[in-house]
Backbone as JSON, one array per atom type, in Angstrom:
{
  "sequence": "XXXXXXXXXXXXXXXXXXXXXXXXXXXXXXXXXXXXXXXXXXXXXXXXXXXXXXXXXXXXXXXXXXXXXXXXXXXXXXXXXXXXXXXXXXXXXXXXXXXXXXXXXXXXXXXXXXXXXXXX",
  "N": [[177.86, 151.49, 34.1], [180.79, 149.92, 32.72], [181.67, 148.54, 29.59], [183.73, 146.89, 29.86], [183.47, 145.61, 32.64], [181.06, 144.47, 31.46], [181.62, 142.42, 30.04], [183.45, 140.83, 31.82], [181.62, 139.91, 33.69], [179.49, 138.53, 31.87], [181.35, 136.68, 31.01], [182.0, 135.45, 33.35], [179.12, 134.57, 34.43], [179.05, 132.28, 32.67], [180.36, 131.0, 33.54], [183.13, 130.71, 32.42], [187.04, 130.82, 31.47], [189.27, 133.13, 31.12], [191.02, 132.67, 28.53], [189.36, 130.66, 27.59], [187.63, 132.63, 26.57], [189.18, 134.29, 25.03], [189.88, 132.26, 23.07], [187.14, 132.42, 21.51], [187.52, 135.19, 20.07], [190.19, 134.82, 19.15], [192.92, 135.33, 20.2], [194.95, 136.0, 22.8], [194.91, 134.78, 26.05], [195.99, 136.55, 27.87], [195.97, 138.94, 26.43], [193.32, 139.14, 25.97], [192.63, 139.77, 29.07], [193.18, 141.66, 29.38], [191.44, 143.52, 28.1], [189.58, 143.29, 29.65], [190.45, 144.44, 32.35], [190.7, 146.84, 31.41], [192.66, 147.96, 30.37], [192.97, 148.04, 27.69], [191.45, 148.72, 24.57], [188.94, 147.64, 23.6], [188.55, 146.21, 20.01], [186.07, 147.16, 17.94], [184.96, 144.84, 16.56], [185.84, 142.88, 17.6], [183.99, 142.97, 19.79], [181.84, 142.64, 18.78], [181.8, 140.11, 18.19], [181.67, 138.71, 20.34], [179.02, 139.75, 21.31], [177.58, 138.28, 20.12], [178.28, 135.86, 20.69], [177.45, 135.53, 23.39], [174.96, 136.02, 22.85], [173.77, 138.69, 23.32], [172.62, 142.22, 23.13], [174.26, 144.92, 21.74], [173.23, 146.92, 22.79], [172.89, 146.15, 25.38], [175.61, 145.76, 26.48], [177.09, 147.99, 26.01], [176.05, 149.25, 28.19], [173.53, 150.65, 28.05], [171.1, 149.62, 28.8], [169.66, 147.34, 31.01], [168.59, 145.19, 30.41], [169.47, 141.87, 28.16], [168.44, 141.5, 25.86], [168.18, 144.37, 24.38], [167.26, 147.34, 23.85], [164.47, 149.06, 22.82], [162.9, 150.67, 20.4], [160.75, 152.55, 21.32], [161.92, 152.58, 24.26], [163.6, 154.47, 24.21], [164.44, 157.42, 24.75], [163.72, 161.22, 23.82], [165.84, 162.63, 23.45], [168.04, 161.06, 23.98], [167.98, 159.03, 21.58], [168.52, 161.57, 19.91], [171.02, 161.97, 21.02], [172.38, 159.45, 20.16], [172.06, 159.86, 17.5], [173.75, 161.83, 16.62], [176.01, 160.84, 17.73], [176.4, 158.51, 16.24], [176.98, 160.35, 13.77], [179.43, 160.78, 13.83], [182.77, 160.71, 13.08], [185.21, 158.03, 12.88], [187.81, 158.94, 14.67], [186.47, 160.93, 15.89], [184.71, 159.84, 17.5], [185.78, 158.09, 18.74], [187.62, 159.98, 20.65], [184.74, 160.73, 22.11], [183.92, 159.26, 23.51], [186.57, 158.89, 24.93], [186.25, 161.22, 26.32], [184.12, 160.92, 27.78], [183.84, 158.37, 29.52], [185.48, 160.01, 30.97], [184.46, 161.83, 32.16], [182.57, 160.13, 33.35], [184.33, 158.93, 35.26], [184.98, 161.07, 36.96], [182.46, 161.55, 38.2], [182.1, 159.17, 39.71], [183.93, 159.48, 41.91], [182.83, 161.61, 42.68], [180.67, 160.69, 44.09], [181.4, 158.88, 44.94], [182.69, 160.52, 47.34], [181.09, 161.38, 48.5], [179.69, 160.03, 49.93], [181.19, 159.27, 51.92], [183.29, 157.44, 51.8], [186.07, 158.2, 50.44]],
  "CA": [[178.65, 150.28, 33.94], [181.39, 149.97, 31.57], [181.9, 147.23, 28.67], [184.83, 146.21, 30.43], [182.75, 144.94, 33.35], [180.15, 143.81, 31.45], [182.3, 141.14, 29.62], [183.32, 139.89, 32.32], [180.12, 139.18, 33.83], [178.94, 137.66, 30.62], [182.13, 135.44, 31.12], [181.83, 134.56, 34.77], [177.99, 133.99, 34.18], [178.95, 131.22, 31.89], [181.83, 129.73, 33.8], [184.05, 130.47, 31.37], [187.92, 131.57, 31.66], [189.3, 134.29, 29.75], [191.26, 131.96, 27.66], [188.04, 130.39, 26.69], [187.08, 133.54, 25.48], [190.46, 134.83, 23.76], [189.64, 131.6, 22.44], [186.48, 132.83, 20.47], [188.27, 136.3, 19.33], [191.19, 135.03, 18.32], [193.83, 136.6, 20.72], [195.93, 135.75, 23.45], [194.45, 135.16, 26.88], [197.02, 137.95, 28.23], [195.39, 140.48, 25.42], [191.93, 139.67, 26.66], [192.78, 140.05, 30.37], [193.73, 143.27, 29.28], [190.59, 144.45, 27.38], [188.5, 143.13, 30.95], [190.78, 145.09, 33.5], [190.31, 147.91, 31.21], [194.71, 148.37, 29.71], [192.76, 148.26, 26.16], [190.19, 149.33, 24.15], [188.51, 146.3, 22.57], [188.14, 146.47, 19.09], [184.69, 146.89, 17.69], [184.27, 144.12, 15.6], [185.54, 141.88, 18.56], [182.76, 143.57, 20.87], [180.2, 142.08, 18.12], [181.76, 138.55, 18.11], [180.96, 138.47, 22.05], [177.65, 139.99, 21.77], [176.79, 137.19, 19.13], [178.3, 134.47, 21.47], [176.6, 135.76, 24.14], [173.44, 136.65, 22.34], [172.86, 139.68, 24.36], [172.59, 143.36, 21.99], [175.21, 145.72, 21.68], [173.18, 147.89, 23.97], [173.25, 146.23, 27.11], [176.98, 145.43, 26.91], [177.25, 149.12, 26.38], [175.84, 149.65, 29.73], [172.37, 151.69, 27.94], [170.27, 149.05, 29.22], [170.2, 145.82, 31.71], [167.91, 144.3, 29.37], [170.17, 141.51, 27.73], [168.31, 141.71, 24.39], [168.32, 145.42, 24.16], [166.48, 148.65, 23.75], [163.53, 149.06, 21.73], [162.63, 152.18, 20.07], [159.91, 153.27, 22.08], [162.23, 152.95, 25.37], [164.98, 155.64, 24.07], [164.1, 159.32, 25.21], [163.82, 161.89, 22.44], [167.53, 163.11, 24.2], [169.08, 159.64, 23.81], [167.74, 159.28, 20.46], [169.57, 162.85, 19.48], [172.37, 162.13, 21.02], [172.81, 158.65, 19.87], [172.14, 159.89, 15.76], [175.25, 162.7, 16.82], [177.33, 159.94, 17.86], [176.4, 157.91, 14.92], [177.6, 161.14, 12.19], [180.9, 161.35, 14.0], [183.71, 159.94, 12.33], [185.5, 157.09, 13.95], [188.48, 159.14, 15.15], [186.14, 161.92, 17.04], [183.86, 158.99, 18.38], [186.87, 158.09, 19.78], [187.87, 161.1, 21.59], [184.3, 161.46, 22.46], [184.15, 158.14, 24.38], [187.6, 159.08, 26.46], [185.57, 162.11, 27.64], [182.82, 160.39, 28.28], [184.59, 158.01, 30.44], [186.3, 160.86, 32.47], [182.95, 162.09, 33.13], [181.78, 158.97, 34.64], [185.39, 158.45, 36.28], [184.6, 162.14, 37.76], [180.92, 161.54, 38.73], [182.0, 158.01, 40.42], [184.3, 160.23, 42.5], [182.28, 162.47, 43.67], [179.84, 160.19, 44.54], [182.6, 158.17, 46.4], [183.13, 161.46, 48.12], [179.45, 161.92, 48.92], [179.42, 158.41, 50.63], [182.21, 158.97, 52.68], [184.38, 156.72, 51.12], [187.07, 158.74, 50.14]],
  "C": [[179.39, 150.36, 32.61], [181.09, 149.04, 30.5], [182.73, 146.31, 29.4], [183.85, 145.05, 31.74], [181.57, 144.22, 32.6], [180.6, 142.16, 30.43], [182.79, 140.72, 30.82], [182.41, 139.48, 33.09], [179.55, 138.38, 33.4], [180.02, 136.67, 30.99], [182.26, 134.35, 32.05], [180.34, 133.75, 34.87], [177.78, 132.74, 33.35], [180.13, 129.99, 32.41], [182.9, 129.94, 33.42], [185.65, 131.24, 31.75], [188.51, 132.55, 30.75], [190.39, 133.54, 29.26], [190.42, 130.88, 26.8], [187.67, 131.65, 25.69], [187.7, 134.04, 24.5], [190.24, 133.61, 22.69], [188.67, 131.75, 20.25], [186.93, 134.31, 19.4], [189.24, 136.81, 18.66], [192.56, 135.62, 18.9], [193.93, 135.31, 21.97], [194.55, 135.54, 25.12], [194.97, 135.95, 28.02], [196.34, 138.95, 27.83], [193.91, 140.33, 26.09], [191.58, 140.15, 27.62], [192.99, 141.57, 30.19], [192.38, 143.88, 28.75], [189.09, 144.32, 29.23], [189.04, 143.91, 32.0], [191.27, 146.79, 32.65], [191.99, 148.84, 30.59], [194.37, 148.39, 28.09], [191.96, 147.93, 26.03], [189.83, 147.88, 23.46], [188.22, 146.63, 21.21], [186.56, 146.34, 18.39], [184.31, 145.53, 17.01], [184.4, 142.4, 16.56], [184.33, 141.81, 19.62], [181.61, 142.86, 20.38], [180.18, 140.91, 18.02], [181.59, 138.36, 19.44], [179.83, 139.05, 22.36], [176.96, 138.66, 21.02], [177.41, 135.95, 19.95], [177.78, 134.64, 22.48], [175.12, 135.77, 24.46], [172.64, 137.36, 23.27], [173.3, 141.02, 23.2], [174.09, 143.83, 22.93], [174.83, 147.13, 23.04], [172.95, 147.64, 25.42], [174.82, 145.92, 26.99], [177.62, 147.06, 26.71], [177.09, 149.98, 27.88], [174.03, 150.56, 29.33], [171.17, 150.92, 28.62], [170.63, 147.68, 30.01], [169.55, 145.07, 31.27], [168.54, 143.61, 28.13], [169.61, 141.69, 26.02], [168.04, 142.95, 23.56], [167.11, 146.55, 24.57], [165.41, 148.81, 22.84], [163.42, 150.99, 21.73], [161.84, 152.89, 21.05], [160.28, 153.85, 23.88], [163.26, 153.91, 25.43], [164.04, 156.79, 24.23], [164.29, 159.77, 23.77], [164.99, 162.35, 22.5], [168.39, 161.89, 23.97], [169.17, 159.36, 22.53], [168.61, 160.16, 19.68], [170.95, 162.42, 19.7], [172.94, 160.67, 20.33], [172.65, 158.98, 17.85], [173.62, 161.33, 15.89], [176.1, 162.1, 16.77], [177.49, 159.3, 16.35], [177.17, 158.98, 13.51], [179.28, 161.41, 12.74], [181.67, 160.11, 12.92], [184.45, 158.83, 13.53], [187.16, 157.51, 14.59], [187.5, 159.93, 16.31], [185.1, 160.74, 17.84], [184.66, 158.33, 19.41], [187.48, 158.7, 21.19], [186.49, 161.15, 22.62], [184.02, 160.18, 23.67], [185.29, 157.95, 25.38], [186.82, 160.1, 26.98], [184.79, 161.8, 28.48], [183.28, 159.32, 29.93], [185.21, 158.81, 31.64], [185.48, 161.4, 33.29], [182.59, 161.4, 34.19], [182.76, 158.36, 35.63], [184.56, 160.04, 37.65], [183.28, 161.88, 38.66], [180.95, 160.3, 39.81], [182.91, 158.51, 41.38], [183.26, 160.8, 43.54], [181.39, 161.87, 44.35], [180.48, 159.08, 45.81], [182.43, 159.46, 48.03], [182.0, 161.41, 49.1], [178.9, 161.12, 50.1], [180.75, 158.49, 51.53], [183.25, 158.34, 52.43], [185.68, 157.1, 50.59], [187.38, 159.66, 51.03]]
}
């Protein structure tokens, strides 16, 4: 699951329209429509003012967990762990890049799995 979907979930789960929410972030409810159907990247620091009006962690609106108040240490793998202190030393251009790959991955993998299912 993306971010993108998981804001609006969080939004529909509350009723709310996405001019309520451009509301709380400060922005247009055009620009938000856009960060929910996925035409732009949300900025991080807006991502943290909708986890704090939400009051759900940063890591289920990431998609790492469906547990709205997050992840605890003991439920990360020693592999998730690694890879999440990798992500953490990148710089915030290659964390960038490494999050469009990442994405193409899971565009690719939701493909094939289309495929797999007949669906395509």
């Amino acid at each position: 699951m993306n971010l993108h979907k998981r804001f609006k979930d969080l939004r529909e789960d509350k009723d709310l329209k996405q001019k309520d929410v451009a509301q709380i972030i400060n922005t247009s409810a055009n620009y938000y429509g856009d960060y929910e159907n996925e035409k732009r990247e949300m900025p991080f620091d807006r991502v943290i003012t909708l986890a704090k009006f939400y009051d759900v962690s940063l890591d289920y609106i990431a998609g790492l967990t469906n547990d709205k108040k997050g992840l605890t240490k003991s439920q990360l793998s020693e592999d998730v762990s690694h890879l999440v202190k990798s992500y953490e030393s990148l710089s915030d251009r290659r964390k960038g890049r490494l999050e469009q790959f990442m994405q193409q991955l899971i565009d690719e993998q939701e493909t094939e799995n289309a495929k797999l299912k007949g669906v395509i």
